[in-house]
N, C-alpha and C positions, 0 to 999 in steps of 0.2 A: 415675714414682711411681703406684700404684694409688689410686683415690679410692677412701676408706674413712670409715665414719662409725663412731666406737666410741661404744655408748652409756651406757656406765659410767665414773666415774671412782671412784680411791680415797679413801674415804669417813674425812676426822677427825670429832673430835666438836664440838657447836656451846660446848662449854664452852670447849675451845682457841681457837675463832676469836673467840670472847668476848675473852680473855685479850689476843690481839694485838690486838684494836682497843682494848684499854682505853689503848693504846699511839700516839702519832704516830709518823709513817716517819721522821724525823729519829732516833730514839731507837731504834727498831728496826735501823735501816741501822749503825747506831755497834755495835748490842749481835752482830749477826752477826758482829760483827769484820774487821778491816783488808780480810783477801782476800774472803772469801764475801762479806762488805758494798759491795764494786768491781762484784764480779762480777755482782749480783744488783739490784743498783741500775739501773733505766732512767734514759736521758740526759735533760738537761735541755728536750729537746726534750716530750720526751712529757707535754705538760701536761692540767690542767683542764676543761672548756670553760667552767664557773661557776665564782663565788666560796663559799669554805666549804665546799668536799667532802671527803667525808672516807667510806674503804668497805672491806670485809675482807671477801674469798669464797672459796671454792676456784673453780683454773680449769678451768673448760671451752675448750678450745681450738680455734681454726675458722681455716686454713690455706685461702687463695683466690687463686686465679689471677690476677693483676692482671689490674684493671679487673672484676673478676669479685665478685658476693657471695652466690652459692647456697648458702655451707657457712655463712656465718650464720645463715642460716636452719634447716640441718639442727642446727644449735649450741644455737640459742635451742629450737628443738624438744623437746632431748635433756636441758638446762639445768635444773636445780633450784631450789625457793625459795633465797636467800642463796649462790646462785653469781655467779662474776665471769665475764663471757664476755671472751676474750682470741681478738683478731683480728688477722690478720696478713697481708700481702698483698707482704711485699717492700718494703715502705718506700713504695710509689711513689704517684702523686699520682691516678691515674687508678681510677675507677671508689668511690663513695660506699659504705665497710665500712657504716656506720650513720645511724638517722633517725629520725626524730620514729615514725612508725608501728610500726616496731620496738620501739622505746623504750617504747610504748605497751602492746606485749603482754608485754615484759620486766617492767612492773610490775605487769601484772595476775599473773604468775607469782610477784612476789615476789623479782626478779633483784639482787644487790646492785650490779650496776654493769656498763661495760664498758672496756677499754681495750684504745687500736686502732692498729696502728702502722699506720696508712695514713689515707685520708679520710673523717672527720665531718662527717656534714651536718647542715642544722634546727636551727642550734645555736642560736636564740633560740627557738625552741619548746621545744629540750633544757632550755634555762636554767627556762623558762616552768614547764615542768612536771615543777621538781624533780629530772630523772634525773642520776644519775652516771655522766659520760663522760670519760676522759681520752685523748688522739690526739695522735698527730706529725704532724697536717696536719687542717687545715681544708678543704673543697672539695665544690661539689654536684655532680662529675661523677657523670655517668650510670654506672649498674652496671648489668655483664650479668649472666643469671641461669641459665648455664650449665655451671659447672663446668670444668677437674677442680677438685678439692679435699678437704680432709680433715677432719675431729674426730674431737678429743682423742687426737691425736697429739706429740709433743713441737716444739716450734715455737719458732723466735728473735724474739723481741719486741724492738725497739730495739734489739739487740745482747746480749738478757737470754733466755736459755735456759729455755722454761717448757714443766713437766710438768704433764699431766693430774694434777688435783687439788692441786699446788702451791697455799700460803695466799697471793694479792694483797692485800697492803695499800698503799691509795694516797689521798693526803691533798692538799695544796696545795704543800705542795714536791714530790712526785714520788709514784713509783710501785716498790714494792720488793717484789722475788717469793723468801718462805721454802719451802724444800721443808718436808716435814710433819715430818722428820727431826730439823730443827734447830727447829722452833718452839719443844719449851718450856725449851731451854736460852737460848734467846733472848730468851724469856719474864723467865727469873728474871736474865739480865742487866740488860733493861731495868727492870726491876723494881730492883734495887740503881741504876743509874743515877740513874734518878728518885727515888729517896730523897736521892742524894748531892745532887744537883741544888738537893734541897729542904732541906738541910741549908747550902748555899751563897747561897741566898735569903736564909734565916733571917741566914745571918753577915754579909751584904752592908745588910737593916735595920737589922742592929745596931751598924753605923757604919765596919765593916772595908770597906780596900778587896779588890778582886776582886784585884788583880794581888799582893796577899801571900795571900788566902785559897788561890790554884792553885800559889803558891812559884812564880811565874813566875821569880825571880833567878834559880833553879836553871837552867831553859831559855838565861836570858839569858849565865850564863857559861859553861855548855857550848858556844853557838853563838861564844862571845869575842866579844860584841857589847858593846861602848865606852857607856859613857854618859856624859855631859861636862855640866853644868850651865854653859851659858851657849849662844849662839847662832850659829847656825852659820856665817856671816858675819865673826863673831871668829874665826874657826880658819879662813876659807879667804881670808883677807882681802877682805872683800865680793865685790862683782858688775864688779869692775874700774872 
C-alpha cells in the first residue's frame, strides 16, 4: 500500500449534521433500517472513555501501522472545525492512537471528537478536560512515529467500513457511521420515530398499559406462545 495523505474530504452542510445530532444513535441506528443499521453500527466494544458524550462530525480517516501513530497526526493536521478523526490501526493493542496532548490541539481546532479502534491513552486527563473519545481498548503503550500509513482513505473501523467524509454520530450506547447519502432519509425517519415514541409516553401517563398500546397479543400469537394464568409448578408438578 502506498502511504498517502489526502487532504480533502467531501463536504455536507452544517444544517445536516445539525439535523443528526438532534438525534441519539439508538434512534438513528433503528431509522437506517434492519441491514444498513447492522452493517453500520460499531460493536459493543467500542465504547466512551467518559460519562455523557455525545458527537456528530464528518470523518477524517487516519490508517496506522500498528504500534505506529504518524498518520494521526497528518489527520489532526488536515482536520477541520467539527470533524470526527476516525483512527485505526487493526484492532491491536500495541502502540497508543491517542492522548491528552493531541486532544489538546484537537480542541483548540474545534475537533468534534475522536473514535479509535485501537489504544487510548490519558484517559483521566481525557475525562478531565472534556474531550470526546470513544476506543476498543484502553492502553499507554508507546507509539512509534514512523509510518507507513494513510488519510482519508476508506478504512474498517471495528468491523464498520468508513468513508472519508461519512457523518459519525456516537453517544453512550455506541458509535454509528451514516454515508452522506442516506442522512436525510434517515433524518425524517428518525424524526417520525420520535414523534411515535412521544405519542406512546403520552398513552402510557394516561394509564394504558405498554404491552396493548405495541398490540403485543399480535406478536404473542404469531410466535403461538401459550399464556396460562396460574404457576408454573401446577403444570409441571413441582420440583419433585
Amino acid at each position: 500500500m502506498q502511504s498517502v495523505v489526502y487532504k480533502q474530504i467531501p463536504r455536507c452542510s452544517r444544517d445536516l449534521l445539525d439535523q443528526v445530532a438532534s438525534f441519539p444513535v439508538a434512534d438513528l441506528h433503528e431509522s437506517l433500517g434492519a441491514i444498513e443499521g447492522r452493517l453500520r453500527l460499531m460493536s459493543p466494544r467500542m465504547r466512551p472513555i467518559g460519562p455523557s458524550q455525545k458527537a456528530v462530525g464528518q470523518a477524517v480517516t487516519s490508517y496506522n501501522y500498528p504500534g505506529d501513530n504518524l498518520m494521526i497526526h497528518a489527520a489532526l493536521n488536515v482536520a477541520e472545525r467539527g470533524d470526527m478523526l476516525v483512527l485505526v490501526n487493526g484492532g491491536v493493542p500495541q502502540g497508543a492512537l491517542w492522548g491528552d496532548v493531541a486532544a489538546t490541539y484537537a480542541m483548540e481546532k474545534g475537533l468534534a471528537g475522536v473514535v479509535a479502534d485501537g489504544p487510548v491513552r490519558d484517559t483521566d486527563a481525557l475525562r478531565g478536560m472534556g474531550f470526546k473519545a470513544w476506543s476498543t481498548i484502553v492502553s499507554p503503550a508507546h507509539p512509534e512515529k514512523r509510518g507507513p500509513g494513510s488519510v482519508n482513505i476508506p478504512v474498517v473501523c471495528d468491523g464498520v467500513r468508513v468513508e472519508p467524509g461519512d457523518i459519525i454520530a456516537a453517544d453512550d450506547d455506541g458509535v454509528l457511521v451514516i454515508p452522506v447519502r442516506l442522512a436525510a432519509e434517515t433524518i425524517e425517519r428518525a424524526r417520525r420515530r420520535n414523534d411515535s415514541e412521544h405519542d406512546i409516553r403520552r398513552q402510557i401517563k394516561s394509564g394504558k398499559s405498554l404491552f396493548d398500546i405495541l398490540n403485543m397479543q399480535k406478536n404473542m400469537d404469531a410466535a403461538s406462545i401459550d399464556v396460562v394464568d396460574g404457576l408454573w409448578s401446577d403444570q409441571s408438578g413441582g420440583l419433585g
